[in-house]
ZADREN-222013 format. One line per 5 residues: their letters; for each residue x, y, z of N, C-alpha, C. Coordinates in steps of 0.001 Angstrom, whole numbers. Layout:
A> X Y Z X Y Z X Y Z; ...
***
This chain:
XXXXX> -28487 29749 -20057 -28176 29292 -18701 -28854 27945 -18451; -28044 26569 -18443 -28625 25709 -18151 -28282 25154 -16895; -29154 24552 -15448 -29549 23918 -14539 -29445 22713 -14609; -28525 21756 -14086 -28481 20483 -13928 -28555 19757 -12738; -29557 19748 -12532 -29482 18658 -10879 -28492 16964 -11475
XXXXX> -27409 16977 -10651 -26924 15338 -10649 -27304 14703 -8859; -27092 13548 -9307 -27578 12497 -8331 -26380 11619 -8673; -26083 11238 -7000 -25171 10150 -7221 -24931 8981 -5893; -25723 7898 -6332 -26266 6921 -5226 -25547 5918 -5361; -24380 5727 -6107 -23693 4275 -6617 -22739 3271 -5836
XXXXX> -22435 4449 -4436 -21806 4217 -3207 -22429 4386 -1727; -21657 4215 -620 -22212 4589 612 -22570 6439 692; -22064 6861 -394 -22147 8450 -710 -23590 8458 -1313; -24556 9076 -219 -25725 9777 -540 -25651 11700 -985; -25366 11622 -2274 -25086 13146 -2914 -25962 13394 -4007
XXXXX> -25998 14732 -3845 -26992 15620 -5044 -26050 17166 -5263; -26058 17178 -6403 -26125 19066 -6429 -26510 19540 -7555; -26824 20808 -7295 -26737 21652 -8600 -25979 22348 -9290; -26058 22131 -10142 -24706 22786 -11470 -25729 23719 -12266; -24517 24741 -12527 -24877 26411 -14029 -24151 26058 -14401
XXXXX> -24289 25396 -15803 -23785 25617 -16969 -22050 24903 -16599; -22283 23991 -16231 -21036 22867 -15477 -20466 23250 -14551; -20720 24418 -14305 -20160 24483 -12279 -20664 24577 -11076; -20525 23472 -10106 -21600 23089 -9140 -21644 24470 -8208; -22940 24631 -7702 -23201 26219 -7076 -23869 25623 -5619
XXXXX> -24093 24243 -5146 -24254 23549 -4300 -24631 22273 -4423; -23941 21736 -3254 -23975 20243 -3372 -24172 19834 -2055; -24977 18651 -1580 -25256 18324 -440 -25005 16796 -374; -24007 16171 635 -23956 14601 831 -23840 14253 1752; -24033 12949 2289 -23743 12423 3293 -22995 11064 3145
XXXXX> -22073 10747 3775 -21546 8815 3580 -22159 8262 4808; -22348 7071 4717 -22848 6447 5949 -22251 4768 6422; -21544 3981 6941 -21548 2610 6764 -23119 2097 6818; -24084 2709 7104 -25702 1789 6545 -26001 2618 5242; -26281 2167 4536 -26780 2968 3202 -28328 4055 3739
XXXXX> -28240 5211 3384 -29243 6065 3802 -29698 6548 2689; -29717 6264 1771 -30312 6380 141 -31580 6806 408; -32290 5806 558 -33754 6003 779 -34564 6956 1305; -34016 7181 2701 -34425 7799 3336 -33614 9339 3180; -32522 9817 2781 -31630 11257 2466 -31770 11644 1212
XXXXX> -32115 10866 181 -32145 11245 -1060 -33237 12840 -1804; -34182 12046 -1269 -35829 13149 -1718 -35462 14162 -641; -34972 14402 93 -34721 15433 1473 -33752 16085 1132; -32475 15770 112 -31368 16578 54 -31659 17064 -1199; -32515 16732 -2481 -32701 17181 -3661 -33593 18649 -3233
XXXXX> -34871 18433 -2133 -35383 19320 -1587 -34654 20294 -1439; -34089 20374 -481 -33250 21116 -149 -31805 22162 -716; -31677 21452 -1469 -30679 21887 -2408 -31482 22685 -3859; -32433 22351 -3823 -33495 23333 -4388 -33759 24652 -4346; -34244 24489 -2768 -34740 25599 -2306 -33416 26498 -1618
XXXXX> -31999 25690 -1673 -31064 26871 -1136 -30472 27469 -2308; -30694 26993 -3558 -30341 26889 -4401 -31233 28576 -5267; -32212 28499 -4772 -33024 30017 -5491 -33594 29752 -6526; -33979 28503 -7167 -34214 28323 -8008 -35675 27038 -7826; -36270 27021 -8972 -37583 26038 -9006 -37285 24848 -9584
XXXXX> -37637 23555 -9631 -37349 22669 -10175 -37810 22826 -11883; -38624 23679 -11992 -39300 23692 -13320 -37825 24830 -14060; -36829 25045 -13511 -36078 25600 -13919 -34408 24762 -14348; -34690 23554 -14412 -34038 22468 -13830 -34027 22085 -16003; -32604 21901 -16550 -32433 21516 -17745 -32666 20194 -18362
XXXXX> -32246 19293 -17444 -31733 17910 -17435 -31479 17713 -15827; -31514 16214 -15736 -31234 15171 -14232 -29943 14376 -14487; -28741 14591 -14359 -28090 13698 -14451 -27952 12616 -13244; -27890 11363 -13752 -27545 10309 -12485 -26615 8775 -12542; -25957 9197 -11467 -24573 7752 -11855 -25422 6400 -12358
XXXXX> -24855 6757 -13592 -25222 4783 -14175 -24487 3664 -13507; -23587 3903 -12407 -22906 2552 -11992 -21331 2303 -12827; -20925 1032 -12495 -21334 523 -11493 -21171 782 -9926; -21674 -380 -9262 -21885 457 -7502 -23177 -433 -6809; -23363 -18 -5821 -24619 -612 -5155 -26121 -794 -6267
XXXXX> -26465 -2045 -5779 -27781 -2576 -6732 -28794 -1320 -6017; -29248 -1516 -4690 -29480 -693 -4185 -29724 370 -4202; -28581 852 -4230 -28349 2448 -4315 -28516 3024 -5932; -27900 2120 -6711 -28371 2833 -8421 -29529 2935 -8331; -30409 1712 -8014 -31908 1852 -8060 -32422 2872 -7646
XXXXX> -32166 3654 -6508 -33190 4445 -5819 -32612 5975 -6322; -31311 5678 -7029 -31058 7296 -7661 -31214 7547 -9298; -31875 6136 -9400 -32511 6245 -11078 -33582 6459 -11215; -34468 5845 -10211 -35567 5993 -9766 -36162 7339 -9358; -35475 8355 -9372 -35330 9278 -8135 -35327 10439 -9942
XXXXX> -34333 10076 -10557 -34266 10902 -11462 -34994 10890 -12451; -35817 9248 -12500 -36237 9229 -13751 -38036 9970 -13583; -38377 9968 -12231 -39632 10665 -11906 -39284 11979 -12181; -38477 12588 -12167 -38315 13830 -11891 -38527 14241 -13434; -37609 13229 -14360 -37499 13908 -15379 -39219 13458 -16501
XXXXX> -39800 12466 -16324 -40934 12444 -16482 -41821 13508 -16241; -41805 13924 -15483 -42446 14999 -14808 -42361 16250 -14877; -41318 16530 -15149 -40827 18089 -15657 -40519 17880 -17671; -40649 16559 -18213 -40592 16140 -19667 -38999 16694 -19787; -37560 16550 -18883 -36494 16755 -19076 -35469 15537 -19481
XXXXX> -34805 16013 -20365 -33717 15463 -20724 -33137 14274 -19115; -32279 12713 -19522 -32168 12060 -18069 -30470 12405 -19261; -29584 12095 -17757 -28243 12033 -18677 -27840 10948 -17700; -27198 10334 -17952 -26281 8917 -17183 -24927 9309 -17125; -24283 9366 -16710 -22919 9315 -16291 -22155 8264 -15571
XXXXX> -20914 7875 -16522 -20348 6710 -15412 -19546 6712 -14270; -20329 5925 -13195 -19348 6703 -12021 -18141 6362 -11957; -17290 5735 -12228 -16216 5475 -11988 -14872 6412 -12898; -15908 7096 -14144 -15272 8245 -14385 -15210 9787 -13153; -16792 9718 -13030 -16557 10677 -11811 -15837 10677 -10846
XXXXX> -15473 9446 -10348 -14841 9458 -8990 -13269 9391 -9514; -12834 9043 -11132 -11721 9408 -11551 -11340 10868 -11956; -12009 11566 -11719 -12183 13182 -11724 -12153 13997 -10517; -12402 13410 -9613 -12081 13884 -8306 -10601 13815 -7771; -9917 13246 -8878 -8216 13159 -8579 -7391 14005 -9159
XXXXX> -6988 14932 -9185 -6237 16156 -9455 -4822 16000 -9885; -4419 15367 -11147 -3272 15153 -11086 -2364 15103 -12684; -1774 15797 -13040 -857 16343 -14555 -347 15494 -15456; 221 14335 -14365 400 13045 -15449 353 11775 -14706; 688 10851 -15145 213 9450 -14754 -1326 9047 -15194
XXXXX> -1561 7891 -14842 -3232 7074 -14790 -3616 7714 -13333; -4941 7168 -13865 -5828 7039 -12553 -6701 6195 -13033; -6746 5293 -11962 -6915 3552 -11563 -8344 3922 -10548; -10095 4349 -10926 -10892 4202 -10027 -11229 2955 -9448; -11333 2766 -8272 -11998 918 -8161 -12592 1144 -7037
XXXXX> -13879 418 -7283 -15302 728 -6229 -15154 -1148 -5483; -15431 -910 -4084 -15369 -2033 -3447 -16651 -3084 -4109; -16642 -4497 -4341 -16871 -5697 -4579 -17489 -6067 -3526; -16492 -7324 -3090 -16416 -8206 -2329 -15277 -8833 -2431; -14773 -9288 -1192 -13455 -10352 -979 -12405 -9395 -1524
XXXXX> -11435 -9829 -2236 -10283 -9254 -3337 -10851 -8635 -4373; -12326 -8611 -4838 -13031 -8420 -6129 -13420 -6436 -5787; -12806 -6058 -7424 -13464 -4644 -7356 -13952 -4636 -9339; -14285 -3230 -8750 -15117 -2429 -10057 -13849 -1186 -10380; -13155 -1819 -11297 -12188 -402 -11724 -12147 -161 -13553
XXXXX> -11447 676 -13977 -11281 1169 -15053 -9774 1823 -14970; -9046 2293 -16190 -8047 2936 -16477 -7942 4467 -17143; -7665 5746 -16582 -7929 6834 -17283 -6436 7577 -17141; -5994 8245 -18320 -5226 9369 -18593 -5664 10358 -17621; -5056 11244 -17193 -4277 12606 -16550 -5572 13921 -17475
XXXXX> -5922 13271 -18608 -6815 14418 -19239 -8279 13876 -19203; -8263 12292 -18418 -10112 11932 -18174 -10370 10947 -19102; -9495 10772 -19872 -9373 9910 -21206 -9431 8208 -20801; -10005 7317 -21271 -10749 6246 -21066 -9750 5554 -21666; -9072 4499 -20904 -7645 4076 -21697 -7898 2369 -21260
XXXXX> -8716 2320 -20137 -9237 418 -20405 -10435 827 -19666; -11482 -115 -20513 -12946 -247 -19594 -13054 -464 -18262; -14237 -345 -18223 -14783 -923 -16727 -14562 -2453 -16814; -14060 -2662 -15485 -13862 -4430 -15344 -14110 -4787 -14149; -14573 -6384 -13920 -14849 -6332 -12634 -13779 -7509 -12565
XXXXX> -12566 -7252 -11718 -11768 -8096 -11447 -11165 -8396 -9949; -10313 -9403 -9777 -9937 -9974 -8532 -8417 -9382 -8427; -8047 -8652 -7609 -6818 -7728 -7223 -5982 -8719 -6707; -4486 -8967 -7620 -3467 -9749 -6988 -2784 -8786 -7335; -1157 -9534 -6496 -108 -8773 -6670 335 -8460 -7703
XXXXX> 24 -9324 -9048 -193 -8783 -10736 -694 -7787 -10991; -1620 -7353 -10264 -2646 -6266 -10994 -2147 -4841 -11514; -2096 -4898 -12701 -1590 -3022 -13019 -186 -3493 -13518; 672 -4603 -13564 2105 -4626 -13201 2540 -4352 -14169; 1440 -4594 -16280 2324 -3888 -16863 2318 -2429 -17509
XXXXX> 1254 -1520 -16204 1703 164 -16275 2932 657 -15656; 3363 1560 -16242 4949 1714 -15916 4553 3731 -15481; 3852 4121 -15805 3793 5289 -15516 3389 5383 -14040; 2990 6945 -13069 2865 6508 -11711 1277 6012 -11843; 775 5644 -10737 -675 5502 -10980 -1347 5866 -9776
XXXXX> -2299 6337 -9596 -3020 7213 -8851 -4151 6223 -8615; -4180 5471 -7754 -5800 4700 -6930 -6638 5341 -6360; -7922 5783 -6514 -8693 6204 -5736 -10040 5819 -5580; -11183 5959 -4907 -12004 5062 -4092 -12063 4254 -2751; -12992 3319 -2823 -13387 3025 -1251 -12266 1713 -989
XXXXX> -11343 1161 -1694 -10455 -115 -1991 -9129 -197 -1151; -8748 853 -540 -7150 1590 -202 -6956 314 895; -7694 562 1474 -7605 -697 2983 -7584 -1735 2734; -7898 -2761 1317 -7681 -3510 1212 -6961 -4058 138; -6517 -2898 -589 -5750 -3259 -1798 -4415 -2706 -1961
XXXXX> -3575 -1984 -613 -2894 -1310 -182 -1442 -2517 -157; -2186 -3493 956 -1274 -4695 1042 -897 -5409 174; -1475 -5504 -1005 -1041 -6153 -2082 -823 -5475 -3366; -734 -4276 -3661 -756 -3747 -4707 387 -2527 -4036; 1722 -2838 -3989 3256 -2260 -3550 4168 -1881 -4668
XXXXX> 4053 -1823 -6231 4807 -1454 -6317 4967 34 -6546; 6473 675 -6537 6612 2040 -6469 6008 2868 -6837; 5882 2902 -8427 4714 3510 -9040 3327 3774 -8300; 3323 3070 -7752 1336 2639 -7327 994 3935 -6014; 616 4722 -6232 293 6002 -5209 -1504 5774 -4606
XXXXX> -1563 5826 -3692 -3045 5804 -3086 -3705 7025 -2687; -4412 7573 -3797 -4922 9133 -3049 -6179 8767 -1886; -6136 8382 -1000 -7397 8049 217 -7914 9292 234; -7845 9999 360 -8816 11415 24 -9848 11395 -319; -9750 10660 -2080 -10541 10100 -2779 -10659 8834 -2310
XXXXX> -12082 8867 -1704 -13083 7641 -1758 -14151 7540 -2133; -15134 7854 -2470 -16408 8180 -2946 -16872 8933 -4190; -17734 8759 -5024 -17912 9796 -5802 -18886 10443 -5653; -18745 11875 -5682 -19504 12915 -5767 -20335 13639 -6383; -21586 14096 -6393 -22226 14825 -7562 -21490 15927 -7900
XXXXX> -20814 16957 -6958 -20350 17874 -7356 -19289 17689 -8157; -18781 16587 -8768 -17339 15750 -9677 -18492 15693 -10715; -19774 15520 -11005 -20743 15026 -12230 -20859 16470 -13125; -20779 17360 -12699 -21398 18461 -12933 -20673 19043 -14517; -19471 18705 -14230 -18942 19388 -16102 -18952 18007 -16587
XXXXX> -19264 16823 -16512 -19280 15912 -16890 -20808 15692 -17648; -21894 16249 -16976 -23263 15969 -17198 -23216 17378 -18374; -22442 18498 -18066 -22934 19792 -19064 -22206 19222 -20386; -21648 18277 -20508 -20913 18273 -21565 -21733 17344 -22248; -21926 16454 -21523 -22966 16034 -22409 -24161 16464 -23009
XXXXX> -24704 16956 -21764 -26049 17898 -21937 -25509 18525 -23531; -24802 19750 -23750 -24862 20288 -24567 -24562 20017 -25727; -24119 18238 -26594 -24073 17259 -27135 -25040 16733 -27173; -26371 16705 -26637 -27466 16029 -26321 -27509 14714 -26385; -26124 14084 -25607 -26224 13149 -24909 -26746 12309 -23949
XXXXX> -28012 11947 -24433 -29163 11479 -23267 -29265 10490 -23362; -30593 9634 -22254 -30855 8078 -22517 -32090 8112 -22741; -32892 7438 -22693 -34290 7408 -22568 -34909 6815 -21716; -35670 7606 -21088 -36214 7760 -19571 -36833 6610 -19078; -37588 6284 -20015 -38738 5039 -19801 -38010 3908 -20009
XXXXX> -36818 3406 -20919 -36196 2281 -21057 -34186 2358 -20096; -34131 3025 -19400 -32671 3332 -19175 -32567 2501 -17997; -31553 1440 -17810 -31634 879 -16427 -29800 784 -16140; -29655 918 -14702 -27942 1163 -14720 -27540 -76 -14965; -26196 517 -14757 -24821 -508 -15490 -24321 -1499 -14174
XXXXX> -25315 -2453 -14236 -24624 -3640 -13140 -23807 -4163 -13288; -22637 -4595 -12751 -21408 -5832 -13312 -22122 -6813 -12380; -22734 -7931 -13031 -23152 -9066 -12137 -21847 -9760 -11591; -22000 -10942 -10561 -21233 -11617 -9825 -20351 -11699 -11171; -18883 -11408 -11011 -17999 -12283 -11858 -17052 -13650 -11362
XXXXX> -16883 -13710 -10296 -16398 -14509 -9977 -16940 -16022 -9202; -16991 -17348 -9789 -17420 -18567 -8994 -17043 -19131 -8381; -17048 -19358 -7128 -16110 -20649 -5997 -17135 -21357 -5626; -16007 -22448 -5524 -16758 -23936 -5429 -16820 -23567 -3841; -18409 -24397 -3781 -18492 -24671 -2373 -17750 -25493 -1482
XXX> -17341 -24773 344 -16734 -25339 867 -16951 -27217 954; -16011 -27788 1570 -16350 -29084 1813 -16943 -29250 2727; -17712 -29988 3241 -17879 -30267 4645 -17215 -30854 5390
***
């Protein structure tokens, strides 16, 4: 019987839960437009502890979203995991969020297109198969009416992007699950056991998340 606390800070989604043996048995989050990381994080791991019936010393592994996502927010849920797992001498597992939050989409065939808000036109997406399957990397690109144009299957968008990538990204194919916006710990949970039981880990003392720095440069206005 293995215990996996995940953490997942990579968005305005402040989430934790616990997983047996890859199925979450509670999960606690909050979204916020101010980031509440800081201050909800150590309070909901608490808590989800102790509703949970269980001790932290009973705890297998920490999984926590490697990004990309808020500078911010990775920080304080790597941070968050990597004490924990120091401390209890547990396994850390990383997970990428943009697979998780492509797992929160429920759907038999077509892609699924995750993309985490940027800035301006600019997001954080990737390309996955109907079975979770990794079919183009993570990219950090600028959304035109090109984007996606030569997938022909349907495609499934999901994340925090819908409102602004709605207007320009029309063709038929292109479906917007808004449902899905955020990713969740309770989406990490067969994701982290699978690794776990692969002993797919990082190392605690050297592991830092997956930033996509600025990709894009504009020239400054004129005066």
């Amino acid at each position: 019987m293995s215990f996996i606390l995940n953490i997942e800070t990579a968005t305005k989604n402040c989430s934790v839960a616990i997983a047996k043996d890859g199925e979450t048995i509670i999960c606690k989050e909050i979204a916020e437009e101010g980031y509440s990381h800081a201050e909800k994080l150590h309070v909901f791991i608490e808590e989800i502890i102790a509703e949970s019936g269980i001790s932290v010393h009973d705890l297998a592994a920490v999984a926590v979203s490697q990004g990309p996502g808020s500078y911010t927010g990775l920080r304080i849920g790597v941070s968050a995991a990597k004490g924990l797992c120091f401390a209890l001498n547990i396994p850390l597992i990383a997970v990428d969020t943009l697979q998780t939050l492509a797992s929160q989409a429920k759907i038999s065939e077509g892609k699924i297109i995750p993309m985490l808000d940027a800035r301006r036109m600019e997001v954080y997406s990737a390309v996955f198969n109907s079975k979770l399957e990794t079919e183009r990397a993570i990219q950090a690109e600028v959304i035109t009416e090109n984007s996606f144009s030569d997938l022909t299957d349907t495609i499934y968008f999901v994340g925090d992007c819908a409102e602004k990538c709605r207007p320009v990204l029309t063709k038929e194919n292109f479906v917007f699950l808004e449902e899905v916006k955020y990713p969740s710990a309770a989406a990490m949970s067969k994701i982290s056991y699978d690794k776990y039981q692969i002993s797919d880990t990082v190392d605690v003392a050297y592991f830092e998340p997956y930033y996509l720095k600025d990709f894009m440069i504009t020239a400054p206005k004129k005066q």
